[in-house]
DRENTIMI-533331 format. One record per residue (C-alpha): x, y, z; residue number from 1. Coordinates in Angstrom, 2 decimals. Example, Ala and Ser with C-alpha at 12.3 -4.5 7.8 and 13.67 -1.06 7.14 Angstrom:
% residues 2
+---------+---------+---------+-----+
|      px |      py |      pz |   k |
+---------+---------+---------+-----+
|   12.30 |   -4.50 |    7.80 |   1 |
|   13.67 |   -1.06 |    7.14 |   2 |
+---------+---------+---------+-----+
This chain:
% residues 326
+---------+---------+---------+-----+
|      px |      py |      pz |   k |
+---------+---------+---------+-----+
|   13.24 |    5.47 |    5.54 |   1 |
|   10.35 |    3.62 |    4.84 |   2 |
|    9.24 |    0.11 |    5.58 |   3 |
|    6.96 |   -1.87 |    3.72 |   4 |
|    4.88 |   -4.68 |    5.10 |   5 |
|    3.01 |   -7.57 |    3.59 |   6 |
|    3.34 |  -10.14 |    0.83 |   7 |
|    5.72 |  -10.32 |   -2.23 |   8 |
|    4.58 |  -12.94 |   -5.14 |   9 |
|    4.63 |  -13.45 |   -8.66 |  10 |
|    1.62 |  -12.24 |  -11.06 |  11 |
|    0.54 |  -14.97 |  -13.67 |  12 |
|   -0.69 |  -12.36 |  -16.37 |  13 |
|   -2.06 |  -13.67 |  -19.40 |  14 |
|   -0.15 |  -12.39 |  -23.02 |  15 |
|   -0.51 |  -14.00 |  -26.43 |  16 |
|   -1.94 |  -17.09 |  -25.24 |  17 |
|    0.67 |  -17.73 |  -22.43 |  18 |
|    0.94 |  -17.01 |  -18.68 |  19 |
|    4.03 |  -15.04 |  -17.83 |  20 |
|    5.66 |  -14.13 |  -14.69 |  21 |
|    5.72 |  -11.22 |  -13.09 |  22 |
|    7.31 |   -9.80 |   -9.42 |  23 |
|    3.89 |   -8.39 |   -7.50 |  24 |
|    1.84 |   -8.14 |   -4.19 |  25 |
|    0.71 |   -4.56 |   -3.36 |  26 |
|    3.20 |   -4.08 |   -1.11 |  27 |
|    5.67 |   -5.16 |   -3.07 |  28 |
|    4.50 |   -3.00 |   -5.78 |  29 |
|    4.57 |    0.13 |   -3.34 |  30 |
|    8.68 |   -1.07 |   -2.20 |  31 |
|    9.34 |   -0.45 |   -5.47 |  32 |
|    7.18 |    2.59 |   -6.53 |  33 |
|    9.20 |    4.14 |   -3.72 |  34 |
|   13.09 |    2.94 |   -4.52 |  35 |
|   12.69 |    4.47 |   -7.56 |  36 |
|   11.02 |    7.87 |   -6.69 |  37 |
|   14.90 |    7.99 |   -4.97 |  38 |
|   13.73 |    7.33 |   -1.30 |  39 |
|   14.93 |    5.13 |    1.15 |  40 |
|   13.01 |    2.05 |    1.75 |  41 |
|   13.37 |   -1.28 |    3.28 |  42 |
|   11.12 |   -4.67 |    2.69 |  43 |
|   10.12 |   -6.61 |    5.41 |  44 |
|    8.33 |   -9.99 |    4.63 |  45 |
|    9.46 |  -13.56 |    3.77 |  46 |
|   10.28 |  -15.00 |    0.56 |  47 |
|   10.79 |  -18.38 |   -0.79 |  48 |
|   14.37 |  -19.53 |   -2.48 |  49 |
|   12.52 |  -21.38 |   -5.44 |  50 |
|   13.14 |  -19.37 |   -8.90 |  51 |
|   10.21 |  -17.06 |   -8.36 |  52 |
|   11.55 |  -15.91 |   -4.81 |  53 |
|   15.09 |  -15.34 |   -6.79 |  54 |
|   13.37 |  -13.02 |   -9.27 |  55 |
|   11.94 |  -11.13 |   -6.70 |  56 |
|   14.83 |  -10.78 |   -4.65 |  57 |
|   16.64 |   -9.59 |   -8.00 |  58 |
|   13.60 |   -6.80 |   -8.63 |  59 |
|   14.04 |   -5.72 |   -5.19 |  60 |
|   18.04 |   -4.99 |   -5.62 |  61 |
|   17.81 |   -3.33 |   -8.99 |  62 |
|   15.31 |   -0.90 |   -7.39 |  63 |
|   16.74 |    0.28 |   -4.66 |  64 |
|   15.14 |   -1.79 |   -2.06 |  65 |
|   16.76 |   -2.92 |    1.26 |  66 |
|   16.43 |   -6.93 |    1.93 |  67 |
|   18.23 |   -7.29 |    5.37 |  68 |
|   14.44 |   -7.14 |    7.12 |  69 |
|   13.25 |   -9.98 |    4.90 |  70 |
|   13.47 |  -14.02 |    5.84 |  71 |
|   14.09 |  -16.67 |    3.18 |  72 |
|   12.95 |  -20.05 |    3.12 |  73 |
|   12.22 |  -23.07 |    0.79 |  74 |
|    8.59 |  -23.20 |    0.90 |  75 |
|    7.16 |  -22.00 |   -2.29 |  76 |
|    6.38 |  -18.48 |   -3.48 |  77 |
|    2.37 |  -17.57 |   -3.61 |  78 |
|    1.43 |  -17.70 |   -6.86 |  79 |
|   -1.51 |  -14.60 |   -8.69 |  80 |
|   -3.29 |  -15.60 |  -11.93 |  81 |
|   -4.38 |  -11.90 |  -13.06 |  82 |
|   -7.36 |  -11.73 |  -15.43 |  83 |
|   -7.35 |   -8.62 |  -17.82 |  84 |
|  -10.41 |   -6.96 |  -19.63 |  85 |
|  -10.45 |   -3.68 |  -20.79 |  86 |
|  -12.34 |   -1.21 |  -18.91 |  87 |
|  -12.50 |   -3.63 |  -16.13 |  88 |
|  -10.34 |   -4.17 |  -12.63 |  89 |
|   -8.06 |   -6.76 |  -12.52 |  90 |
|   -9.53 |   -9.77 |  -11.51 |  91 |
|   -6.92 |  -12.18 |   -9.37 |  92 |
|   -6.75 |  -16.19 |   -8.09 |  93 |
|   -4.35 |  -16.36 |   -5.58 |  94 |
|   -2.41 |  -19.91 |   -4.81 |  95 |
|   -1.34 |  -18.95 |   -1.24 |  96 |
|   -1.83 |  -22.19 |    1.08 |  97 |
|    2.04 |  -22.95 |    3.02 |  98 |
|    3.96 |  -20.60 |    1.06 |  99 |
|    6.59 |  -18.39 |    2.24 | 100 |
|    5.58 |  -14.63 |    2.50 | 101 |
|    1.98 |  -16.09 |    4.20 | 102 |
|    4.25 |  -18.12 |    6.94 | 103 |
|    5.98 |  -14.64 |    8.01 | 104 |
|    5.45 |  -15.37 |   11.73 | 105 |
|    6.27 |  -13.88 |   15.56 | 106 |
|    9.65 |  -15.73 |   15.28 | 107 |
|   10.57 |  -13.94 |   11.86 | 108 |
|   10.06 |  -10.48 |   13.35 | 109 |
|   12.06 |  -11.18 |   16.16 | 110 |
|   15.09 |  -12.22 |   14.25 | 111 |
|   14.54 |   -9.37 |   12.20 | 112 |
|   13.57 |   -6.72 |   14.57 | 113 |
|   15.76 |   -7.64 |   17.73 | 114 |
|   13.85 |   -6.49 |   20.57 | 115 |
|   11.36 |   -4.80 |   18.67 | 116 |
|   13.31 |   -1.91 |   17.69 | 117 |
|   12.76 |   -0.87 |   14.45 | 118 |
|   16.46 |    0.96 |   12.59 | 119 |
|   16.82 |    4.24 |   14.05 | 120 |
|   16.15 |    5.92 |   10.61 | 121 |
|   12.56 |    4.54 |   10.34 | 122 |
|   10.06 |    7.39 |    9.56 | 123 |
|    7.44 |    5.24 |    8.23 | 124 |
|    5.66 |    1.62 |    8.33 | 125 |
|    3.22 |    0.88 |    4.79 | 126 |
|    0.98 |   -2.79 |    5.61 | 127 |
|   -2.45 |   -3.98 |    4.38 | 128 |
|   -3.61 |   -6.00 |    1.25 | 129 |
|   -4.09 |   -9.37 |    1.09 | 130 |
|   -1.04 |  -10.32 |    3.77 | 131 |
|   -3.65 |   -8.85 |    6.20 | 132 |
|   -6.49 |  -11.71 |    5.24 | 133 |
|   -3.84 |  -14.64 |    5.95 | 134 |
|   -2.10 |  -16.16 |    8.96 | 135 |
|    0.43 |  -16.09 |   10.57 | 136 |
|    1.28 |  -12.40 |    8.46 | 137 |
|   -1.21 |  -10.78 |    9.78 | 138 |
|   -1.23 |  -11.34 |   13.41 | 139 |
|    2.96 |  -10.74 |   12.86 | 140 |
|    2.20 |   -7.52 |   11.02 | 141 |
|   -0.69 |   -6.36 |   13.05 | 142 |
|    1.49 |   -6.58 |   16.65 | 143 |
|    4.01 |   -4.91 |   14.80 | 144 |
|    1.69 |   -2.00 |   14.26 | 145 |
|    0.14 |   -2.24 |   17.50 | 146 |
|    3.75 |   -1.72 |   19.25 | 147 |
|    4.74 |    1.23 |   17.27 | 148 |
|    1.35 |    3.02 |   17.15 | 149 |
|    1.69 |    2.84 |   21.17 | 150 |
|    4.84 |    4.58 |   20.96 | 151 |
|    2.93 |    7.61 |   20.56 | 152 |
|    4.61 |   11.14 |   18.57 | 153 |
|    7.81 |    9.23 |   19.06 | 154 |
|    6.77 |    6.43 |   16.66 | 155 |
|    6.75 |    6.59 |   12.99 | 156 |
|    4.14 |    7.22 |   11.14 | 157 |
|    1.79 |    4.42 |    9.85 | 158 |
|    0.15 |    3.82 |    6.52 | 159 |
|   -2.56 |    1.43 |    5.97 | 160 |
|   -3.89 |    0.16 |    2.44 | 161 |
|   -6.30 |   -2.55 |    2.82 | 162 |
|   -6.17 |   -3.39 |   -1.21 | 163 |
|   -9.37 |   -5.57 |   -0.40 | 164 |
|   -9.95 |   -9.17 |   -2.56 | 165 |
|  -13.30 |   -9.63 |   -1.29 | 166 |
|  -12.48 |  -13.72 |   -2.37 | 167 |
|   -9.47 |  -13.76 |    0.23 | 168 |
|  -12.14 |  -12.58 |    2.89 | 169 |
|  -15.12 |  -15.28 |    4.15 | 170 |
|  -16.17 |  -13.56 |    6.76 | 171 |
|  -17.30 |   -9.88 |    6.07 | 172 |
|  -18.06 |   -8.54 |    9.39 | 173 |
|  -14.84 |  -10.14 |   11.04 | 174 |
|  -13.00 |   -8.25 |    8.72 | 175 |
|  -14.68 |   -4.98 |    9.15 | 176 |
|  -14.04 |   -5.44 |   12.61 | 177 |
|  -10.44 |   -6.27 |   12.36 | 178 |
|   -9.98 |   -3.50 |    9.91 | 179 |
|  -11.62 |   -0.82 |   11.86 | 180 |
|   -9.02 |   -1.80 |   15.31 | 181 |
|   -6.32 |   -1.32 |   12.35 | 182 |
|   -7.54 |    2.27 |   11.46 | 183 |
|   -7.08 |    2.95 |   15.29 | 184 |
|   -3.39 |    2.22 |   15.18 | 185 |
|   -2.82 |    4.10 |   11.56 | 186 |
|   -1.79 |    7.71 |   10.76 | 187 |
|   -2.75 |    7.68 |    7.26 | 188 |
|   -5.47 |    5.39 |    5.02 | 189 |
|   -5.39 |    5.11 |    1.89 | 190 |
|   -9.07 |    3.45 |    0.63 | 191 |
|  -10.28 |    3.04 |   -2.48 | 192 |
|  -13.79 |    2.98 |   -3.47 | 193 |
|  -13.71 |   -0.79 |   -4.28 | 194 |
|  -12.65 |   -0.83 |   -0.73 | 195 |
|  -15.81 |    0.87 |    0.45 | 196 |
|  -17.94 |   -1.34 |   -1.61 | 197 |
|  -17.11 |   -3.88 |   -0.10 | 198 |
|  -16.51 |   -2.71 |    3.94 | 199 |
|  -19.60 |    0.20 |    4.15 | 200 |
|  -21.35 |   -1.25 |    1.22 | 201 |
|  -24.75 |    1.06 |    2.89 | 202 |
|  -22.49 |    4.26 |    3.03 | 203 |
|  -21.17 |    4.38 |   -0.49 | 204 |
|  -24.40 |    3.35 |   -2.06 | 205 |
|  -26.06 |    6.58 |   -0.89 | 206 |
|  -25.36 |   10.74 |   -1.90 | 207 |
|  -21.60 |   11.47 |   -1.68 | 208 |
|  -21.25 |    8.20 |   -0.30 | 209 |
|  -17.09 |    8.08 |   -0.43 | 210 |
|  -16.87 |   11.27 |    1.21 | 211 |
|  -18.77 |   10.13 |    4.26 | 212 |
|  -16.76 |    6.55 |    3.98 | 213 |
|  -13.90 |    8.52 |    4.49 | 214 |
|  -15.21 |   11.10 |    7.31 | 215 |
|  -15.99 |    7.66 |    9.21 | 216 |
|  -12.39 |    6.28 |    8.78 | 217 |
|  -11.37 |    9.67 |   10.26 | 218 |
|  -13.47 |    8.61 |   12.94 | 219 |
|  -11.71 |    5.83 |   14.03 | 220 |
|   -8.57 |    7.36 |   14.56 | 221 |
|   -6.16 |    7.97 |   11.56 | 222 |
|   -5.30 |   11.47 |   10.97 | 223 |
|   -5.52 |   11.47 |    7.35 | 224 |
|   -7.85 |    9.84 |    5.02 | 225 |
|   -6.91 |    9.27 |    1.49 | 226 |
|   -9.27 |    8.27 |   -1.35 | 227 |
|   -8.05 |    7.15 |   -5.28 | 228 |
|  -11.06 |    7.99 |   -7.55 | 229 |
|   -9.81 |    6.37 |  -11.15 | 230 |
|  -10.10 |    9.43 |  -14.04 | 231 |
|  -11.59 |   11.81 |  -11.09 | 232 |
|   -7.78 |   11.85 |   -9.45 | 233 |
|   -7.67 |   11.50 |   -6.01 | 234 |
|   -9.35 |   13.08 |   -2.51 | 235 |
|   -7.85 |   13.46 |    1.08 | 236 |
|   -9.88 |   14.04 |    4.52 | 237 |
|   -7.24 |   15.60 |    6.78 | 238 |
|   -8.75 |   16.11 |   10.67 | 239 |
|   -6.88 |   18.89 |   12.20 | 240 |
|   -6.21 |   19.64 |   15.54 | 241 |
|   -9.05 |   21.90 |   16.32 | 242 |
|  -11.45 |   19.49 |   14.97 | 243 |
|  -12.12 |   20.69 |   11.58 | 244 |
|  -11.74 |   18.58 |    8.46 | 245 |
|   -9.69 |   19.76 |    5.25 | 246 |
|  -11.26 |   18.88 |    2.14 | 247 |
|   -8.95 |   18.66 |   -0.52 | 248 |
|   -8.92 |   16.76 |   -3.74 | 249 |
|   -6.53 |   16.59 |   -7.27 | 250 |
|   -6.87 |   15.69 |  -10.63 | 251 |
|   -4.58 |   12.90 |  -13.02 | 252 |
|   -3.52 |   13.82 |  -16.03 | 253 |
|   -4.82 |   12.64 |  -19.17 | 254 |
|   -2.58 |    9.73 |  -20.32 | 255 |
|   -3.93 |    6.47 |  -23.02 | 256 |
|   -4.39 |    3.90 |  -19.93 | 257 |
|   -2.74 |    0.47 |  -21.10 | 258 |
|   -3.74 |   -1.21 |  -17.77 | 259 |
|   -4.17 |   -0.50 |  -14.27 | 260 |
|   -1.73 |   -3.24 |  -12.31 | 261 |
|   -0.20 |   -1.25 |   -9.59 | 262 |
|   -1.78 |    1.76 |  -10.19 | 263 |
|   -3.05 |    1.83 |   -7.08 | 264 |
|    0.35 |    0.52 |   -5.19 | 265 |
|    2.02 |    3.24 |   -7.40 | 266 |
|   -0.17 |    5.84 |   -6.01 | 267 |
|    0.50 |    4.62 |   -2.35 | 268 |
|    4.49 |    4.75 |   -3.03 | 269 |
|    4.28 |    8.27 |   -4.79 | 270 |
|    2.37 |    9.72 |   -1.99 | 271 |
|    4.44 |    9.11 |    0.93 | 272 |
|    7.38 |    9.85 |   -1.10 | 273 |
|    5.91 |   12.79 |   -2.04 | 274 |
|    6.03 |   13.43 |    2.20 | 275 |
|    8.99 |   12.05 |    2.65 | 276 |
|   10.81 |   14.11 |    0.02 | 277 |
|    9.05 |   17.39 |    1.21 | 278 |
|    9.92 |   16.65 |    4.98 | 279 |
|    6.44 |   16.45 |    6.28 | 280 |
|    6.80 |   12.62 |    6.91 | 281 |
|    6.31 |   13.21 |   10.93 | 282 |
|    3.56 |   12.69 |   13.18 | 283 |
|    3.68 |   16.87 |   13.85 | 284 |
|    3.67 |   17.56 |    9.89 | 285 |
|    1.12 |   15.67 |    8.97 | 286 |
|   -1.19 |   17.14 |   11.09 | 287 |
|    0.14 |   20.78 |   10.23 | 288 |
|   -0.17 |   20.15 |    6.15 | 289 |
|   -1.94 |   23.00 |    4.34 | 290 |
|   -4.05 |   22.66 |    1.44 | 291 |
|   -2.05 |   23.83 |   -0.95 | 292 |
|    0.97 |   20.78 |    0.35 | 293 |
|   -1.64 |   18.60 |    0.42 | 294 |
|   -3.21 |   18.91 |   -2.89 | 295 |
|    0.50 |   18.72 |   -4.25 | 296 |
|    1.22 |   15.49 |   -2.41 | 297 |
|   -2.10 |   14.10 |   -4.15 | 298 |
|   -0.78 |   15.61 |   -7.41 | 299 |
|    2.63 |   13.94 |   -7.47 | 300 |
|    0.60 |   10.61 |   -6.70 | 301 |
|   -1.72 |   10.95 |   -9.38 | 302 |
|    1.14 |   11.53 |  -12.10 | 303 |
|    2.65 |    8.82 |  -10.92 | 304 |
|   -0.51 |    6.48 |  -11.17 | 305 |
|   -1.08 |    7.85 |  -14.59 | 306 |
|    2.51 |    6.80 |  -15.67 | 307 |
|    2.47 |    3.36 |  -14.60 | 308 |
|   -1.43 |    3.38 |  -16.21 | 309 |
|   -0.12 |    4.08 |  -19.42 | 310 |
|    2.54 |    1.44 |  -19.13 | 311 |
|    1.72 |   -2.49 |  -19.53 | 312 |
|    2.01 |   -4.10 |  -15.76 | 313 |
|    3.17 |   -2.40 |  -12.15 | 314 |
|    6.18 |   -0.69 |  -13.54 | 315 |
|    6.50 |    2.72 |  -11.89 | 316 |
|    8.14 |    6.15 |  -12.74 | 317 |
|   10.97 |    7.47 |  -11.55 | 318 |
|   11.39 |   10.88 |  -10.15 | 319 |
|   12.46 |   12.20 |  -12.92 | 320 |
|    9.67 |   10.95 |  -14.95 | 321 |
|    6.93 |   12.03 |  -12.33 | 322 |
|    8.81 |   15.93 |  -12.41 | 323 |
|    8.71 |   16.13 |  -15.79 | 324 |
|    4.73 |   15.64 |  -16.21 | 325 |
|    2.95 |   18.57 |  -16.39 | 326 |
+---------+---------+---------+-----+
């Protein structure tokens, strides 16, 4: 089972003239990618009871999501206005002050989590985005992380996508300090290159730039390293445990790209599902993938990204879907 981290809210996305709602937050996103890629998964956050918290409590139910980690209360949901332009990243405003999934706090987890112990089936833990720029969430989330990570092989394995909104961040180098004692704690990162802009803006600017982003993230810890790279697919560092570094990279596949909300969170989802459904979702595995599971793990992610790409808003494949791309 996986558990997924961070902050639910509703996407204001502009069509024919009017804002409409839609159920979001990366983690969010990735809950849902991975209910309905058939494995077992579990949402852990706090939602409001206004209207929008309702329609994301429905979303979460008719995809397969768990909801008994999550906390409900009547402050108000956060609130995305989502600017679209072809060619162009989504470009967000995010209405966030007091609301509920923000206020997740020290006393939420321990109602949740009673005595810290996570449900016995728990393989893996998925945090970051913009939950990680806001307080109390990310203090809550981060000792979470910090108590599991020191639990050693017997803990589950950690994921870590910091989905960086450079506007949610106003001090850089605090960040990149935070981020980097995150990476300590993580088993796998998943970074994209909008990511490295903005936390090594010096390393990416220069000759293979990404690549060495990625063999300093390795660096600090994680064992796996795991780059999107838009219509170039998708590249993983893995350090092994002589030392050495797998290279390995996949392509997408070639499908008309409508937008690109959630492709990303889609991509997260489909790649520890893709783990999880091969049985390699374990401290031990991980470290013992070859290059051949690895590429397919990137694979599976990548058809899934394409999918939701060619779809209007985060609405991900199923398994079926996903296994029936070529």
């Amino acid at each position: 089972m996986i558990i997924c981290c961070g902050e639910a809210l509703i996407d204001m996305v502009r069509r024919d003239g009017a804002f409409l709602p839609l159920p979001g937050g990366s983690p969010y996103n990735t809950a849902i990618a991975i209910g309905r890629l058939g494995v077992p998964v579990k949402f852990l956050g706090r939602l409001s009871r206004d209207f929008f918290g309702e329609i994301l409590m429905k979303r979460l139910a008719e995809n397969n999501v768990g909801d008994d980690l999550m906390v409900r209360s009547d402050q108000n949901s956060t609130l995305a206005f989502v600017k679209l332009e072809k060619g162009r990243e989504p470009q967000y405003v995010f209405y966030t002050e007091g609301t509920a999934d923000r206020s997740f706090s020290a006393a939420d987890l321990a109602e949740k989590i009673p005595g810290g112990k996570l449900p016995p089936d728990t393989r893996c833990i998925l945090f970051g985005s913009i939950a990680m720029t806001m307080e109390p969430v990310a203090s809550t989330i981060e000792s979470l992380i910090l108590q599991e990570h020191d639990r050693g092989a017997d803990g589950p394995v950690i994921s870590f996508d910091p989905n960086i909104r450079p506007f949610m961040i106003n001090d850089q180098a605090a960040y990149v300090r935070r981020f980097e004692k995150w990476l300590g704690a993580v088993t796998i990162a998943k970074i994209s290159g909008a990511d490295f802009e903005f936390i090594y803006p010096d390393l990416v600017s220069r000759e293979k730039g990404l690549e060495k982003s990625l063999e300093k993230v390795l660096g600090f810890g994680p064992r796996l390293a795991v780059s999107t790279l838009g219509p170039d697919g998708a590249m993983a560092l893995l350090r092994k445990d002589d030392g050495g570094v797998l290279r390995v990279s996949a392509p997408v596949v070639d499908l008309p790209v409508v937008d690109t909300i959630g492709a990303g969170d889609t991509f997260h989802g489909a790649f520890l599902s893709a783990l999880e459904l091969k049985g390699k979702m374990s401290h031990a595995a991980i470290a013992a993938l070859t290059e051949a599971e690895l590429r397919d793990a990137l694979f599976f992610a990548n058809k899934a990204a394409s999918l939701v790409c060619s779809r209007q808003g985060a609405e991900p494949p199923t398994l079926r879907e996903v296994e029936a791309l070529k």
